[in-house]
GUVOBA-576740 format. One record per atom (N, C-alpha, C): residue in three letters; x, y, z. Coordinates in steps of 0.1 Angstrom, whole numbers, padded with zeros to 4 digits, always signed. Layout:
<lopas>
ALAXYZ
...
</lopas>
This chain:
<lopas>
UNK+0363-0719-0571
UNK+0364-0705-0570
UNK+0361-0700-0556
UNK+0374-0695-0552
UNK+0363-0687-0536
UNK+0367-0676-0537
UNK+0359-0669-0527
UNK+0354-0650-0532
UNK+0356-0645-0516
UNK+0371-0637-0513
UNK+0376-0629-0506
UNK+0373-0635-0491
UNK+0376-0648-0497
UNK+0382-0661-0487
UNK+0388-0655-0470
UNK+0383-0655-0465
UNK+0391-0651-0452
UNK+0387-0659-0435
UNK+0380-0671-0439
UNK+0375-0679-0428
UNK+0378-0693-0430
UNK+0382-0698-0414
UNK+0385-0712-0412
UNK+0381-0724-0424
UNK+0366-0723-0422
UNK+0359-0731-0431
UNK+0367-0729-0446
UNK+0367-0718-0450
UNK+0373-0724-0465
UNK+0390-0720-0467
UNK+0392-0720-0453
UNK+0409-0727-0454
UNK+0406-0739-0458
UNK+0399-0750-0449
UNK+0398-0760-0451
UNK+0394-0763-0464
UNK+0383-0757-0468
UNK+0377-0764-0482
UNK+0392-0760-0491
UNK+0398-0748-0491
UNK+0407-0750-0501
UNK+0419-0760-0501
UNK+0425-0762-0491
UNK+0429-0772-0488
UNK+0428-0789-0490
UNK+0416-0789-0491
UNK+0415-0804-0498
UNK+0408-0803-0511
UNK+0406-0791-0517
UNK+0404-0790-0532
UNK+0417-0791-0534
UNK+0428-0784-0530
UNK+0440-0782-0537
UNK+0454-0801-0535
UNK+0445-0807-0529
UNK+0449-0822-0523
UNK+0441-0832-0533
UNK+0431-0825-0539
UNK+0423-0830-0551
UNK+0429-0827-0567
UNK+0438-0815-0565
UNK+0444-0814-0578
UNK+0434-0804-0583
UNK+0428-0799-0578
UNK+0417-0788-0581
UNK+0424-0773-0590
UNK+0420-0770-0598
UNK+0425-0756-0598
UNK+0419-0746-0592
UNK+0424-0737-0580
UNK+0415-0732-0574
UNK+0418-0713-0575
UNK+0411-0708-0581
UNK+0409-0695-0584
UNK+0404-0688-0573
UNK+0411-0676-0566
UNK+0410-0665-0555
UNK+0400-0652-0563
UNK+0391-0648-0559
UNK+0388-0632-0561
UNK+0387-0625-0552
UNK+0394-0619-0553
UNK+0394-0605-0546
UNK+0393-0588-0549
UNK+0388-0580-0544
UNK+0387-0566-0545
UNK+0389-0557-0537
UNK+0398-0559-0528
UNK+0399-0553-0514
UNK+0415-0557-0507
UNK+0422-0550-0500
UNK+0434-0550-0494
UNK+0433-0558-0481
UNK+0426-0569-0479
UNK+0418-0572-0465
UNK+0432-0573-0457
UNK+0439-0578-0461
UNK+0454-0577-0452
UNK+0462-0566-0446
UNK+0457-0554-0451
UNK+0462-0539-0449
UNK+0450-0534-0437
UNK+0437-0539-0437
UNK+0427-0532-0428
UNK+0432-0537-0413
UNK+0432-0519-0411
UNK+0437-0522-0393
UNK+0422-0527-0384
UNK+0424-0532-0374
UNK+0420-0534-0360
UNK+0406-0525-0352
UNK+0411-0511-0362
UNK+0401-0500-0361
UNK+0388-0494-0373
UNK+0392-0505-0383
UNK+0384-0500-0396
UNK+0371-0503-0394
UNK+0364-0493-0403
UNK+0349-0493-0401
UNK+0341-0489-0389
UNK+0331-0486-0393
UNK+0323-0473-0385
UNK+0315-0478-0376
UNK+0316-0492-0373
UNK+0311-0500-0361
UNK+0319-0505-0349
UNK+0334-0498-0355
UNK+0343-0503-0339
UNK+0350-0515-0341
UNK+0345-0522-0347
UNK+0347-0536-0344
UNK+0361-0542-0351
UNK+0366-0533-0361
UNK+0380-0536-0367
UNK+0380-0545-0376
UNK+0391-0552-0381
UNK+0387-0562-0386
UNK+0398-0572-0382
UNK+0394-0585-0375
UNK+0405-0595-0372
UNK+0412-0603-0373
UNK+0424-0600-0365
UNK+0439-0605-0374
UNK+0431-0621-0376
UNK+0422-0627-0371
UNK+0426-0644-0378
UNK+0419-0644-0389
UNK+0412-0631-0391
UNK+0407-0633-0407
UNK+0418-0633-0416
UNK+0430-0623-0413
UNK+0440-0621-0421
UNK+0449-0631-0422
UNK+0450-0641-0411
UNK+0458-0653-0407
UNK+0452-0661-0420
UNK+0437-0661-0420
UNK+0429-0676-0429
UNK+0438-0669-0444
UNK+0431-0659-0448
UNK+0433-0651-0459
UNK+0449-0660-0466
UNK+0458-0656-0455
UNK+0475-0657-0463
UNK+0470-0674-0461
UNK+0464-0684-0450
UNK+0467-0694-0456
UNK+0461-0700-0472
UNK+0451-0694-0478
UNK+0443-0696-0484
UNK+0449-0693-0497
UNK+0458-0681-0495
UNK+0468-0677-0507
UNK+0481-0685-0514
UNK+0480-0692-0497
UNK+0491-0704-0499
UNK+0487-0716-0508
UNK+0470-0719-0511
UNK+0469-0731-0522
UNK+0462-0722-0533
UNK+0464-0713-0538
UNK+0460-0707-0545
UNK+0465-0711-0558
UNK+0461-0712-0568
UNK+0467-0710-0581
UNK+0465-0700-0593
UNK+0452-0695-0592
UNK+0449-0680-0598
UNK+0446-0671-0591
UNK+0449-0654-0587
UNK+0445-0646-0584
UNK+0435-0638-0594
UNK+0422-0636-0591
UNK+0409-0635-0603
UNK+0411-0615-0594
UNK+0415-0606-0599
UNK+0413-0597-0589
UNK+0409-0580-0600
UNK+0406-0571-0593
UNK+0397-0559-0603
UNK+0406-0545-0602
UNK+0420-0547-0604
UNK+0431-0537-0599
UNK+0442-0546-0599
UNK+0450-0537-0609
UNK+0460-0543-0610
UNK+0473-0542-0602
UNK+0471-0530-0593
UNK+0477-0528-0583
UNK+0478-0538-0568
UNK+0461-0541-0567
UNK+0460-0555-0561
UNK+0465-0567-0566
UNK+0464-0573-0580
UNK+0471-0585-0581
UNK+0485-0584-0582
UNK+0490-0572-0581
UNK+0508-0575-0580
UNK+0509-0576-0563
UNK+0503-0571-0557
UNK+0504-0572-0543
UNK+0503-0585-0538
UNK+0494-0591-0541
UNK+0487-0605-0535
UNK+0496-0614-0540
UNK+0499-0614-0554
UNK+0504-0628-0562
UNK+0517-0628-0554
UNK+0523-0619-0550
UNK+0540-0617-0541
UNK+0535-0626-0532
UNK+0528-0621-0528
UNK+0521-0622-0512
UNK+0520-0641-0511
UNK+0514-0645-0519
UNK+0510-0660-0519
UNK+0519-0671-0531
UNK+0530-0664-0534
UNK+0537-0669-0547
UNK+0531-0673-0556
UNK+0517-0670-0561
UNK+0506-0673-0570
UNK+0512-0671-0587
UNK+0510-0677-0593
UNK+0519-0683-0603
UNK+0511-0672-0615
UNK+0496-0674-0615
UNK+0491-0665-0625
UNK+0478-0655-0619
UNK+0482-0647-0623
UNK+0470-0633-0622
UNK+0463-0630-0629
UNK+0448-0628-0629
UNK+0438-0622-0640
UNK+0429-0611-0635
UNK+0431-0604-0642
UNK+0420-0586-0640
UNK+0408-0591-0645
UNK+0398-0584-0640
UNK+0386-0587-0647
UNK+0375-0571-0641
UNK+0365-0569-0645
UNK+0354-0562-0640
UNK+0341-0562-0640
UNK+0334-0561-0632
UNK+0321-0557-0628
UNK+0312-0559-0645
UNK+0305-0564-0644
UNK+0294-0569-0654
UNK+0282-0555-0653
UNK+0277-0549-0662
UNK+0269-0537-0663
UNK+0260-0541-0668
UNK+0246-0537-0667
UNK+0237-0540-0674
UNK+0231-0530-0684
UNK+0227-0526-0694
UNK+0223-0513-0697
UNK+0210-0510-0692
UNK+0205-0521-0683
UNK+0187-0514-0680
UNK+0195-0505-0663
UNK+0209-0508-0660
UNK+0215-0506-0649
UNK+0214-0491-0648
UNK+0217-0486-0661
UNK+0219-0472-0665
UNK+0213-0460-0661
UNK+0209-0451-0653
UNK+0199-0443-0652
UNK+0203-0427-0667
UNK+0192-0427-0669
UNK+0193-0412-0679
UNK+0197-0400-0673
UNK+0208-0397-0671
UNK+0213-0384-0669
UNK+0201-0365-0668
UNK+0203-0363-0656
UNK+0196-0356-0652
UNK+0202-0340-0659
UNK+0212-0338-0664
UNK+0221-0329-0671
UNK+0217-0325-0681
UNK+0214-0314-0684
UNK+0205-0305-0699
UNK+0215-0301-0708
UNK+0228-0298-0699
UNK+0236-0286-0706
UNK+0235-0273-0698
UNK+0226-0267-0694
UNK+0222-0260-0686
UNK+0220-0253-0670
UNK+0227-0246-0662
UNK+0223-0244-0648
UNK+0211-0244-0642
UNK+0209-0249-0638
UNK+0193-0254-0631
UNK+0197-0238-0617
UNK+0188-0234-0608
UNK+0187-0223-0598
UNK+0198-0229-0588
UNK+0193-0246-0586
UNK+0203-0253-0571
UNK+0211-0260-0579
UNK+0228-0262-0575
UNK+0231-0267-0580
UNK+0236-0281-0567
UNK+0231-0291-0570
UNK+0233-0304-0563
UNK+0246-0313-0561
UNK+0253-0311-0548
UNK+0266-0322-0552
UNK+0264-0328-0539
UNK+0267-0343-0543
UNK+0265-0356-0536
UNK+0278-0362-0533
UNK+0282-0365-0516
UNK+0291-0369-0511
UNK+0287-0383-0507
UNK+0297-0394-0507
UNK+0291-0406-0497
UNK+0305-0417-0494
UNK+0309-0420-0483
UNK+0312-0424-0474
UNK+0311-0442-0478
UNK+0317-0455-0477
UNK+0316-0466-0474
UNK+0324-0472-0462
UNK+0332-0463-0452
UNK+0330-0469-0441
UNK+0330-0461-0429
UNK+0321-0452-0429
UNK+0318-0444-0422
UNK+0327-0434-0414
UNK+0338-0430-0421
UNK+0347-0423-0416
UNK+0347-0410-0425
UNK+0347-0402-0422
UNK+0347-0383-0424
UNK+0365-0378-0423
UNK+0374-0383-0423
UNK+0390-0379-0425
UNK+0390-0369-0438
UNK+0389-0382-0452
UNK+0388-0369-0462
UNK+0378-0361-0466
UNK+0371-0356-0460
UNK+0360-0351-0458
UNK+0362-0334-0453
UNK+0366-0337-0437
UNK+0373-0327-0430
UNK+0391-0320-0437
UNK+0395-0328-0445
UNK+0407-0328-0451
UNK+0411-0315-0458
UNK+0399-0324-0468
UNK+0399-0315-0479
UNK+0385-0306-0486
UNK+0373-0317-0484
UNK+0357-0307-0487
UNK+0355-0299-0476
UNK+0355-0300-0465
UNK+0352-0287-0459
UNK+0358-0276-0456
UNK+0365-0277-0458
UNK+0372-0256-0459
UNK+0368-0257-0475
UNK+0367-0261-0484
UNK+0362-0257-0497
UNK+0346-0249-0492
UNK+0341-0257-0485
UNK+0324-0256-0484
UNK+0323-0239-0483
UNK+0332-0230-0474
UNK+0328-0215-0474
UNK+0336-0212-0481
UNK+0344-0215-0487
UNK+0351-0210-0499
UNK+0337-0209-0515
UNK+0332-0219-0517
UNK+0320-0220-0528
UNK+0311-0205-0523
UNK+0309-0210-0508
UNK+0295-0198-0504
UNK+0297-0186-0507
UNK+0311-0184-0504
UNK+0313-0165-0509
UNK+0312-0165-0522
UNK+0315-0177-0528
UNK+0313-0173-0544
UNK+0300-0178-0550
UNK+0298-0184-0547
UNK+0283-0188-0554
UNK+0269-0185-0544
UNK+0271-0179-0534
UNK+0258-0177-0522
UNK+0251-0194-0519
UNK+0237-0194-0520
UNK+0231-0201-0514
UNK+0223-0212-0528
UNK+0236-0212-0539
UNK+0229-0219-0551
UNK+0231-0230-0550
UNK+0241-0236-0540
UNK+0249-0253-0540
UNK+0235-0257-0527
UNK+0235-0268-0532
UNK+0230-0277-0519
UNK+0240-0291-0517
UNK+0242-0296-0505
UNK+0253-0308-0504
UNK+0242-0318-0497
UNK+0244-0332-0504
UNK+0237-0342-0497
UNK+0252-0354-0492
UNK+0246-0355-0482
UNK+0258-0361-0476
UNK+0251-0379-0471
UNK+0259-0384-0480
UNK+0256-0401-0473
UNK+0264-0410-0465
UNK+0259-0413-0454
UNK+0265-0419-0445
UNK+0279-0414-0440
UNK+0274-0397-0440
UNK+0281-0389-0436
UNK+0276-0379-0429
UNK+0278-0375-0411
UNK+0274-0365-0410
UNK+0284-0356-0401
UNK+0292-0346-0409
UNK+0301-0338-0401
UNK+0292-0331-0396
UNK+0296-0320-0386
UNK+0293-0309-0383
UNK+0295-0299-0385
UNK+0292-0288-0391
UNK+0297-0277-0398
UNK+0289-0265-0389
UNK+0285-0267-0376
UNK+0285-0256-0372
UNK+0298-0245-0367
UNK+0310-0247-0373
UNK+0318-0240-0370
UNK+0321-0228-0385
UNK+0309-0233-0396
UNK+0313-0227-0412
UNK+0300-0212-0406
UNK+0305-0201-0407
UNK+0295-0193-0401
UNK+0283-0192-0415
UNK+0282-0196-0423
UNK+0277-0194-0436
UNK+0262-0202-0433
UNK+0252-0202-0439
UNK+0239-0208-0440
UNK+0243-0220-0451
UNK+0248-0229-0449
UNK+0247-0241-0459
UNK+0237-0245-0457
UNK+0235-0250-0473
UNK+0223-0257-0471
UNK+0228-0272-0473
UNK+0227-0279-0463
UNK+0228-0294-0466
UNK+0219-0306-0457
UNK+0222-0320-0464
UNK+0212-0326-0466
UNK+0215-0341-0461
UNK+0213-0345-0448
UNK+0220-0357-0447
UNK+0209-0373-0447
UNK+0214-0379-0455
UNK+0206-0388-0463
UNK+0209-0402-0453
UNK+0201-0407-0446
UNK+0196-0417-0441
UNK+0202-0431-0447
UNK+0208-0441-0435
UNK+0211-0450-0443
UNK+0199-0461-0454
UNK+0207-0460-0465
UNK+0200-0472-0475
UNK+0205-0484-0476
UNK+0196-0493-0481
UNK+0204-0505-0487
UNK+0209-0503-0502
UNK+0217-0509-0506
UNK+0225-0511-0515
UNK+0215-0510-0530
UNK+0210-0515-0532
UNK+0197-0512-0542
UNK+0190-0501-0542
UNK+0182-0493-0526
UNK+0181-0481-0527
UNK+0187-0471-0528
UNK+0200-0471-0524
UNK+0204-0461-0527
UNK+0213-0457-0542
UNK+0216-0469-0550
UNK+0215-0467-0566
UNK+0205-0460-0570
UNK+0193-0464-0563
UNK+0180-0459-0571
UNK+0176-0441-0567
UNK+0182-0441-0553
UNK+0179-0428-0546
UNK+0192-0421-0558
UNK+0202-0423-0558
UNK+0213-0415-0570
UNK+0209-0415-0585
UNK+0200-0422-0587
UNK+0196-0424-0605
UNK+0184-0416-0607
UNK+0176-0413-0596
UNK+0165-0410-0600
UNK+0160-0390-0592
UNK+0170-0391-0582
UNK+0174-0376-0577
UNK+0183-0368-0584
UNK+0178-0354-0588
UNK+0186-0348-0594
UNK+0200-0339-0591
UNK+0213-0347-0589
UNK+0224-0342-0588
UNK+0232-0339-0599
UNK+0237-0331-0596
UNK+0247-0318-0608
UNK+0261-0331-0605
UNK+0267-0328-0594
UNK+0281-0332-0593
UNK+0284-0344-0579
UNK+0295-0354-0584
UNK+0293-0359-0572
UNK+0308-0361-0572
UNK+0312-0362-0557
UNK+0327-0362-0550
UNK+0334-0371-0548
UNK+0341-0376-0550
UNK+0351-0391-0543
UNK+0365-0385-0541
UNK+0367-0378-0526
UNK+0379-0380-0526
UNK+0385-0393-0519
UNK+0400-0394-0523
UNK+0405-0404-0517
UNK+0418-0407-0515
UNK+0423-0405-0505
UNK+0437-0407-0503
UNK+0445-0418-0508
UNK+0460-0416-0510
UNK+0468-0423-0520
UNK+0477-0431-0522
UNK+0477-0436-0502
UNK+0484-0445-0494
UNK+0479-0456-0491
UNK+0485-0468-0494
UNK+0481-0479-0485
UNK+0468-0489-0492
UNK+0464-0486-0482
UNK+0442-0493-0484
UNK+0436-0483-0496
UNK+0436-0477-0499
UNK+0431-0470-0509
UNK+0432-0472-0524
UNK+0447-0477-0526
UNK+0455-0481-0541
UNK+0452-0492-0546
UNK+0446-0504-0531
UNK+0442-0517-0538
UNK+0424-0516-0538
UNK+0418-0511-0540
UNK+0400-0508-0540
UNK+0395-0511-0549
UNK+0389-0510-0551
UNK+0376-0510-0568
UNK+0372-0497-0568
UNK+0369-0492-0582
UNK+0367-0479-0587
UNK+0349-0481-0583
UNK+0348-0484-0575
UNK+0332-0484-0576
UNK+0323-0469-0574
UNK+0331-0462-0565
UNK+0321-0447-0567
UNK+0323-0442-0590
UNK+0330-0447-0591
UNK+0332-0440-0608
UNK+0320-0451-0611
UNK+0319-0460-0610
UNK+0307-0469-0616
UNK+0296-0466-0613
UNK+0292-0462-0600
UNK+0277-0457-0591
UNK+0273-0444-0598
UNK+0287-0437-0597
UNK+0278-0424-0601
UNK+0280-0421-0618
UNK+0284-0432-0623
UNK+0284-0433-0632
UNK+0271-0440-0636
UNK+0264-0446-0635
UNK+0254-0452-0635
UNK+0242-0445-0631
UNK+0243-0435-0619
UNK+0235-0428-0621
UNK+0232-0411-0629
UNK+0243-0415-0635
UNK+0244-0398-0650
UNK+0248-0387-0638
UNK+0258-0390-0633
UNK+0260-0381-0627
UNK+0278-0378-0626
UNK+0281-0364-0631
UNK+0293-0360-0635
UNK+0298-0359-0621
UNK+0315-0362-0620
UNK+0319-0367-0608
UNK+0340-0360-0611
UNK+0336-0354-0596
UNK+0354-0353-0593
UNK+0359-0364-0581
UNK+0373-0370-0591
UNK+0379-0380-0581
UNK+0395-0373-0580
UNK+0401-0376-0566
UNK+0412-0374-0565
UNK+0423-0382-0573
UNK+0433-0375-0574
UNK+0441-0380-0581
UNK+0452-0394-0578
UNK+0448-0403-0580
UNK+0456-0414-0574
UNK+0455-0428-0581
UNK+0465-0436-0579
UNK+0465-0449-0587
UNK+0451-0455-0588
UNK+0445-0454-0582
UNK+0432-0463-0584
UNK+0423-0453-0591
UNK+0420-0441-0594
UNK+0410-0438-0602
UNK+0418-0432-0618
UNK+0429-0434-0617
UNK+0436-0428-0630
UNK+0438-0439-0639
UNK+0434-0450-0633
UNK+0431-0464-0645
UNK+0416-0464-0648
UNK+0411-0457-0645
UNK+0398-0457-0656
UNK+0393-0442-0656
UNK+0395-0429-0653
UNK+0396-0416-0656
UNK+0403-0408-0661
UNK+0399-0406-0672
UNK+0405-0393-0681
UNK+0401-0381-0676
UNK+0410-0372-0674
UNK+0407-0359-0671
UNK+0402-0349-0682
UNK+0388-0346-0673
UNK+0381-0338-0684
UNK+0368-0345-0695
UNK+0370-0359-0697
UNK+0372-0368-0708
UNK+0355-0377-0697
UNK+0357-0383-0688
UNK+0348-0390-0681
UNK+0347-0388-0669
UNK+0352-0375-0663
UNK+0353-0372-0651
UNK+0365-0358-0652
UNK+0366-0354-0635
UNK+0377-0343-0632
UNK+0384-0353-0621
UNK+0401-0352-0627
UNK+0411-0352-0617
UNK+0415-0347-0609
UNK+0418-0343-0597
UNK+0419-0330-0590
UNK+0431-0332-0582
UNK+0442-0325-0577
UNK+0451-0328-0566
UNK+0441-0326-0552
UNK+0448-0339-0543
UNK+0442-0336-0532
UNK+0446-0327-0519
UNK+0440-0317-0528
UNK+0443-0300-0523
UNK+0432-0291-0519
UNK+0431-0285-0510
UNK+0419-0275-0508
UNK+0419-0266-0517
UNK+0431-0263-0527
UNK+0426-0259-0541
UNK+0425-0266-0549
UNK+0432-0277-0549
UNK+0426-0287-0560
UNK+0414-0291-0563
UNK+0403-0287-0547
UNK+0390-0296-0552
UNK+0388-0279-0551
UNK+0389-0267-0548
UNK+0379-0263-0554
UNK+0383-0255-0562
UNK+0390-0259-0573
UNK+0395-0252-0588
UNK+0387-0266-0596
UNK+0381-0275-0589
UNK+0377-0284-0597
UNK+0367-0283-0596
UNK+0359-0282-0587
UNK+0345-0276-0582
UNK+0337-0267-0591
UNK+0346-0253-0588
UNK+0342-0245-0599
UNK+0341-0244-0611
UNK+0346-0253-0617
UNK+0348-0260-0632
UNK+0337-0262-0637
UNK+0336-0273-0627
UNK+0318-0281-0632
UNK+0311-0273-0625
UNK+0307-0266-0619
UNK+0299-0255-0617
UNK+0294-0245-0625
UNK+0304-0241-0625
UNK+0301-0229-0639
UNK+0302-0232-0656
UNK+0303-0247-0659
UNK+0303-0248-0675
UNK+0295-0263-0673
UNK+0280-0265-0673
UNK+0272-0271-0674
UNK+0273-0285-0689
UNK+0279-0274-0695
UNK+0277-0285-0707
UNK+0292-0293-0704
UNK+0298-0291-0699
UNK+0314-0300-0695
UNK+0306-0309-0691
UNK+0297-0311-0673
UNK+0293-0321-0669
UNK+0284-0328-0679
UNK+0274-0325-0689
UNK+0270-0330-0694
UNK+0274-0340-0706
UNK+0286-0338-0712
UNK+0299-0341-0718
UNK+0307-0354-0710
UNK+0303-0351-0695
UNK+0316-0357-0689
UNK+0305-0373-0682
UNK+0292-0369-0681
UNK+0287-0381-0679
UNK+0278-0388-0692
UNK+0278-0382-0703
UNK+0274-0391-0718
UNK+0288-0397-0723
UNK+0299-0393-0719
UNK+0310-0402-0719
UNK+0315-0414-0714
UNK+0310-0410-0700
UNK+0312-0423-0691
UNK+0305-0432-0690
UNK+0294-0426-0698
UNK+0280-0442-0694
UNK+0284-0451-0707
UNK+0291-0439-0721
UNK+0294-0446-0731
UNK+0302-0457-0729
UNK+0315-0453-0721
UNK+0326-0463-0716
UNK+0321-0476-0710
UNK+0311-0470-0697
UNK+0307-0483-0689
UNK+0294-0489-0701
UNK+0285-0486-0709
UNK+0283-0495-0718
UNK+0290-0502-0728
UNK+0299-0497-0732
UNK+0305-0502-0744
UNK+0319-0513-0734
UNK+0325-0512-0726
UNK+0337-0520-0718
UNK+0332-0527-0706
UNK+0320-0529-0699
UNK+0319-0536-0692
UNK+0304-0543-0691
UNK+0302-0545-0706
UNK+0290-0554-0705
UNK+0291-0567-0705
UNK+0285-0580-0704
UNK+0284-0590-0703
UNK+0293-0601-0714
UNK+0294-0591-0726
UNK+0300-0603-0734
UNK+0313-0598-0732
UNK+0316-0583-0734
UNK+0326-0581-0733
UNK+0338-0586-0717
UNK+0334-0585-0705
UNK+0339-0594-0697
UNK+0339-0604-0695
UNK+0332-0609-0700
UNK+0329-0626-0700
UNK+0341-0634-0711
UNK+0339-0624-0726
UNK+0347-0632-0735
UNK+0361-0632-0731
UNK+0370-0617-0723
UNK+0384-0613-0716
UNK+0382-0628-0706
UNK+0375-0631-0696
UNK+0379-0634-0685
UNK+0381-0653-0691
UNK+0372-0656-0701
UNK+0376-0672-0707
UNK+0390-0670-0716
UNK+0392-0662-0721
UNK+0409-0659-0729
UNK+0417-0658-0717
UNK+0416-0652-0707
UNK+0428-0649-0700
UNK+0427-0659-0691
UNK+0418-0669-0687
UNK+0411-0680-0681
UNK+0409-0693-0684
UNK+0414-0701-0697
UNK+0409-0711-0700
UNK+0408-0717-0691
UNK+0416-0719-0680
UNK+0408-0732-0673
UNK+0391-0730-0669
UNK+0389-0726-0670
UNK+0370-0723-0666
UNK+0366-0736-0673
UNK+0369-0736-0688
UNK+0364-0739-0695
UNK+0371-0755-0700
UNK+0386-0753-0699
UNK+0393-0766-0699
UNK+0400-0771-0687
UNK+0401-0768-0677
UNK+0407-0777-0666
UNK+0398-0788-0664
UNK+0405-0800-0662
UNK+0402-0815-0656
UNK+0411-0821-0645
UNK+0406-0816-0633
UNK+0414-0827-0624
UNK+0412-0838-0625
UNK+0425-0846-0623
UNK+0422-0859-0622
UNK+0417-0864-0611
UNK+0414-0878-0616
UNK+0408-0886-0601
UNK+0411-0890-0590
UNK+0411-0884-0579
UNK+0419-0886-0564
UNK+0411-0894-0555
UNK+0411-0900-0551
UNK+0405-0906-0540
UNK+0406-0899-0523
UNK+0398-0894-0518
UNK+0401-0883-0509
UNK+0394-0892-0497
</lopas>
């Protein structure tokens, strides 16, 4: 099994597993072949011979193990990979945090933004001309926490109150979202390209932390979001997000509705037996493949 394979070293190792008669299974969760030269918020891009290892790696490939099925039609083209299998993220239920949501308007109402490669595009796009649009209507009741995000909004003449949250590690900051009280949380995300092949993982986080959430509308969050139902859909519109905004803002018991739903889903569809039992059916070789004996 190798996991989003993109270096010399396990060119090679796949390479003589695949000379051994190995069956060798790819996972992936990510478009790594689509990231430009410029991605990510360190400068540093990402480089073509990672992308070079990657396609050769695809070339002894014989399963694509991948969490979008948008991604395994992409890849399996990509590497003439014979068989494809979806799979997802294993949940724990101690993972769960208890939803901070009464039914009720609390005085502040809290919405949480956050960023995973430090870029502010949809941000500036589409949340901020919303941001004084909310203030004339709701005054000084929203507060915004922004993670690993920090625009500048000194050009909004309005008194926002916002809150920009220091980076965490990956552990802390589940715990900083599960255990802080947020009303609503944001994912927008454009609907080109790098974006179609992702993992739904903000729906999982802030799902995990009981926190009702608007995602833009696009291939990757419309395979696990019902509108209305486990979340808000929204066009990626400066009215789209804030006719969506105001939604869960003003009807309390919606969000409370819309995150006792979704923790339902992610307990009941991605717990341990239940991914575990899909991935050995759609997988037998895990469990019966036998290479034969090669002398290497």
């Amino acid at each position: 099994v190798f996991v989003r394979s993109t270096s010399s070293i396990e060119v090679d190792l796949i390479k003589i597993a695949h000379s051994m008669n190995k069956f060798n299974v790819l996972v992936l969760d990510d478009d790594f072949l689509s990231l430009t030269t410029t991605y990510g918020a360190d400068g540093e891009g990402y480089q073509e011979i990672h992308k070079k290892c990657l396609l050769e790696v695809l070339k002894h490939t014989d399963c694509l193990l991948a969490v979008n099925k948008l991604l395994a039609a992409k890849y399996s083209q990509i590497g003439i990979i014979k068989k494809t299998v979806l799979t997802n993220t294993i949940i724990e239920k101690s993972e769960l945090y208890h939803t901070r949501q009464t039914g009720e308007n609390r005085d502040k109402i809290r919405i949480a933004l956050y960023v995973n490669d430090g870029t502010s595009c949809m941000f500036e796009k589409y949340i901020k001309p919303v941001v004084p649009l909310l203030y004339e209507k709701y005054g000084d009741r929203l507060s915004y926490y922004f993670f690993a995000l920090h625009p500048s909004l000194d050009d909004i003449k309005y008194p926002i109150d916002v809150h920009y949250v220091p980076h965490l590690s990956y552990s802390e900051f589940k715990r900083y979202l599960g255990t802080e009280v947020f009303d609503i949380g944001l994912s927008p995300l454009d609907t080109e390209g790098f974006s179609n092949f992702k993992y739904f993982n903000k729906y999982i986080e802030y799902t995990l932390a009981g926190i009702p959430a608007i995602f833009s509308e696009c291939p990757l969050y419309t395979q696990v979001v019902k509108d209305g139902e486990n979340g808000l859909i929204c066009n990626n519109t400066v009215e789209g997000w804030y006719s969506a905004l105001c939604k869960l803002i003003d009807d309390p018991l919606l969000r409370l509705n819309i995150v006792n739903e979704s923790q339902k889903i992610i307990y009941e569809e991605f717990n341990a037996n239940i991914v575990l039992s899909k991935l050995v059916t759609d997988l037998p070789e895990y469990t019966q493949y036998k290479a034969p004996a090669v002398k290497i």
